[in-house]
C-alpha positions in Angstrom: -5.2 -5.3 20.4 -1.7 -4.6 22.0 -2.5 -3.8 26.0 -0.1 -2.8 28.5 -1.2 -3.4 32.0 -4.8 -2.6 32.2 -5.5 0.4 29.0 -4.9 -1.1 25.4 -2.5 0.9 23.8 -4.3 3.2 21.1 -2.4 2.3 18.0 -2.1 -1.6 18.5 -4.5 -2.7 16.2 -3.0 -0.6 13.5 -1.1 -2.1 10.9 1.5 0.6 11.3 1.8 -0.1 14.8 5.3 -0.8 14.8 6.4 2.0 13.5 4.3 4.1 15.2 6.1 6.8 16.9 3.9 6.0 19.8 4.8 1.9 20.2 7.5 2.4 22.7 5.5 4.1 24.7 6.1 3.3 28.8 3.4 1.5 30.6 2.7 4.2 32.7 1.9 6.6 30.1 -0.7 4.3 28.0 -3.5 5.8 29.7 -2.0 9.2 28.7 -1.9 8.3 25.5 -5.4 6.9 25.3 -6.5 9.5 27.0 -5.4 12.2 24.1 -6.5 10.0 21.0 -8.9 10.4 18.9 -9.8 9.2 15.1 -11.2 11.5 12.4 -12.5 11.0 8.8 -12.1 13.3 6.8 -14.1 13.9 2.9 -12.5 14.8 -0.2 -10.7 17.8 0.2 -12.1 18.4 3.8 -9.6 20.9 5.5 -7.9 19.4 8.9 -6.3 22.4 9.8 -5.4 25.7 8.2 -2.4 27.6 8.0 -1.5 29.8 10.9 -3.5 27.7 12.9 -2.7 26.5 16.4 -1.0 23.1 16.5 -3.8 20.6 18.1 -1.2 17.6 18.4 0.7 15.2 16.4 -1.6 13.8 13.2 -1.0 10.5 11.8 -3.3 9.1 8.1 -4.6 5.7 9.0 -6.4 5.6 5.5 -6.4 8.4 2.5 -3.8 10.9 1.4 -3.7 14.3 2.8 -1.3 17.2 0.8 0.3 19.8 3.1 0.5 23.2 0.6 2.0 26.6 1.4 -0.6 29.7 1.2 0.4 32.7 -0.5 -0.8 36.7 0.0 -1.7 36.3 -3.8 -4.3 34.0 -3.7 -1.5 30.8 -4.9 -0.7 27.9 -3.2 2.6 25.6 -3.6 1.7 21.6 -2.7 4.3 20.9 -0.7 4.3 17.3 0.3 1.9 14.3 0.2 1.5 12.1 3.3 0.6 8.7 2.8 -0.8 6.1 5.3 1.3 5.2 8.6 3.1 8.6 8.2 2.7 11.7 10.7 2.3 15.1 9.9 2.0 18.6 12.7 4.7 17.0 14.5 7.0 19.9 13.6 4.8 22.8 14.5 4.0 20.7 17.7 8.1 20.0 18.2 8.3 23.9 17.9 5.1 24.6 19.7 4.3 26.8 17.1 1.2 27.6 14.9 0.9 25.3 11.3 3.0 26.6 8.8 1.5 24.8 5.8 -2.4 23.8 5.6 -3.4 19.8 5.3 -6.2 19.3 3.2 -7.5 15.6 2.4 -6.8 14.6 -0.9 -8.9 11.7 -0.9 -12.0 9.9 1.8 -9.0 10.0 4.7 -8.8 8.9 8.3 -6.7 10.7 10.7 -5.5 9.5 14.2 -4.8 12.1 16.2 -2.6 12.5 19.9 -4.1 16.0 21.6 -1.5 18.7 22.0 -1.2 18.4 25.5 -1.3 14.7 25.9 1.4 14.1 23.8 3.1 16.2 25.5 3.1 14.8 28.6 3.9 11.4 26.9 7.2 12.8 25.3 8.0 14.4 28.5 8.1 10.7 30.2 8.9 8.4 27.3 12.8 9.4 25.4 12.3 6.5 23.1 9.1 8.7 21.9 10.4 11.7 21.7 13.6 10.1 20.0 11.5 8.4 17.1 9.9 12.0 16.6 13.2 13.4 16.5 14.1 10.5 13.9 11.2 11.7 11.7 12.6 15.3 11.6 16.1 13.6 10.5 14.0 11.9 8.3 12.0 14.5 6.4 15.6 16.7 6.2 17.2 13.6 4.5 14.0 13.4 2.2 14.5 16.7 1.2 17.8 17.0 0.3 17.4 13.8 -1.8 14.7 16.0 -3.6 17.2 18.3 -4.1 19.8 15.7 -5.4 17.3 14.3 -7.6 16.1 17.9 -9.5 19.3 18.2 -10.2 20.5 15.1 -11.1 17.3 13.2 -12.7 15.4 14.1 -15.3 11.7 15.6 -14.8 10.3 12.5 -16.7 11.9 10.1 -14.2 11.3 11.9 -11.1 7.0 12.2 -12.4 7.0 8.6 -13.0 8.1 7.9 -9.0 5.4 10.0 -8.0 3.0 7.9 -10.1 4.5 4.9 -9.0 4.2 5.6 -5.2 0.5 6.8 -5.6 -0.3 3.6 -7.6 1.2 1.4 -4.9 -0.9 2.9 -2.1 -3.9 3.8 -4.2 -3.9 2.3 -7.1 -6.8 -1.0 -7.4 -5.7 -4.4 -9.1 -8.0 -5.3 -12.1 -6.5 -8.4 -14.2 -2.3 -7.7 -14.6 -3.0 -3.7 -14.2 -3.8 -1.3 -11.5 -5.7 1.5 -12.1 -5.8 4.8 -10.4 -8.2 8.3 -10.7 -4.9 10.9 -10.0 -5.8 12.1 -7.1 -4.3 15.6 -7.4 -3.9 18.1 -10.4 -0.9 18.3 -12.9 -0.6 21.7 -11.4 -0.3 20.0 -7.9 2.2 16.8 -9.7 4.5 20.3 -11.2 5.1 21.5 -7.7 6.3 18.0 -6.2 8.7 17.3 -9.1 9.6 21.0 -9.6 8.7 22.1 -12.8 6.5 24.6 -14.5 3.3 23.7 -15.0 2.9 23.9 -18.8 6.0 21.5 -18.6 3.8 18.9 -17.5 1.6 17.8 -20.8 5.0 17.2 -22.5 6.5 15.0 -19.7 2.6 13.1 -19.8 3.2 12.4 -23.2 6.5 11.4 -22.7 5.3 8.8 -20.2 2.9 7.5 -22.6 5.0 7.0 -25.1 7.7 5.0 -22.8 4.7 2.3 -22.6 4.6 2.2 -18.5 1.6 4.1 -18.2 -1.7 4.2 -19.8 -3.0 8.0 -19.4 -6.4 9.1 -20.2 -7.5 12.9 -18.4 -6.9 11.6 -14.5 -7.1 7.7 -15.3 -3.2 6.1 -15.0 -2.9 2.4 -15.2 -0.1 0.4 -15.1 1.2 -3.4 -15.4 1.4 -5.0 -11.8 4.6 -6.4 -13.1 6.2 -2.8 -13.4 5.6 -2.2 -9.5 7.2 -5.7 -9.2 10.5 -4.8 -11.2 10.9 -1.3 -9.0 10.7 -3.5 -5.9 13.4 -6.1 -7.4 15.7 -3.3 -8.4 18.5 -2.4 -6.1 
């Protein structure tokens, strides 16, 4: 555990601690900190906070997958993003003090650390280097998406679905032999939103996929050679 003077700061056992946004947090403010944490686990597709709701703090998935979708008056939703572990979510609406645009429902068994509302406020308040890494993450998540942007318009549908894959096979995916293996954790309706595409689009660019060798497909079930994740790492 990472202590500062006498309170051990919240995050320092996490193996995301150094990127937390909360590791350069002052001495002074640890117990602040501390005092505003708090860990939840969440079930499979367990709501942690609807849309319209009031921000409760900044959110952070130790464990799991959360998907942050977009409510309409019709009954629809539109996934929006997925949040993988040692990322933060709420920090926006918490930025703007402003109610949740965008529900987060867990996609998988998740754990969420979360920094009360008025806690991390008063740490931000005392602590630039905090308040500077959230402001990073902003930058960040505008960067991301006009790289999305780029990319639909740049890369094809098949290439930009076999990222997706790739990402949720190398945080969720389980090693058997020289493959990994993986139960998609979300629906092709949910995988046409992130790549943006129409939903009947997507049986084509599965079979597309299969036939390109890289993935093994059956319903849900994706596997994939361990040496395929090893080439995307090696390649520049």
């Amino acid at each position: 555990m990472i202590t500062t003077r006498d309170a051990p700061h919240p995050c320092g056992k996490c193996a995301f601690y150094s990127q937390s946004v909360w590791q350069p947090v002052h001495p002074g403010s640890v117990s602040v900190l501390a005092q505003g944490f708090s860990r939840k686990d969440l079930e499979s597709g367990q709501i942690l906070y609807q849309q319209g709701s009031e921000n409760r703090g900044v959110f952070c998935v130790s464990k799991g997958l959360i998907a942050l979708r977009a409510l309409h008056l019709d009954g629809s939703s539109t996934l929006l993003k997925l949040v993988y572990p040692g990322e933060i979510f709420g920090y926006r609406s918490f930025l703007g003090n402003e109610c949740h645009k965008t529900e987060a429902r867990a996609l998988q068994p998740s754990r969420i650390c979360t920094v009360a509302h008025r806690d991390a406020n008063r740490v931000v308040q005392g602590n630039p280097s905090v308040q500077t890494r959230l402001t990073q993450r902003c930058i960040s998540e505008i960067d991301s998406s006009r790289a999305r942007i780029i990319s639909a318009a740049t890369t094809s549908n098949r290439v930009r679905l076999a990222d997706v894959l790739r990402r949720l096979m190398e945080t969720h995916g389980t090693r058997i032999g020289d493959m990994l293996h993986m139960h998609l954790p979300l629906s092709r309706s949910d995988l046409a939103d992130l790549i943006g595409v129409q939903p009947e689009t997507m049986s084509r660019l599965f079979t597309r996929l299969k036939e390109d060798g890289e993935f093994v497909i059956s319903g849900r079930v994706i596997q994939m050679p361990v040496s395929a994740l090893k080439q995307r790492a090696m390649t520049p």
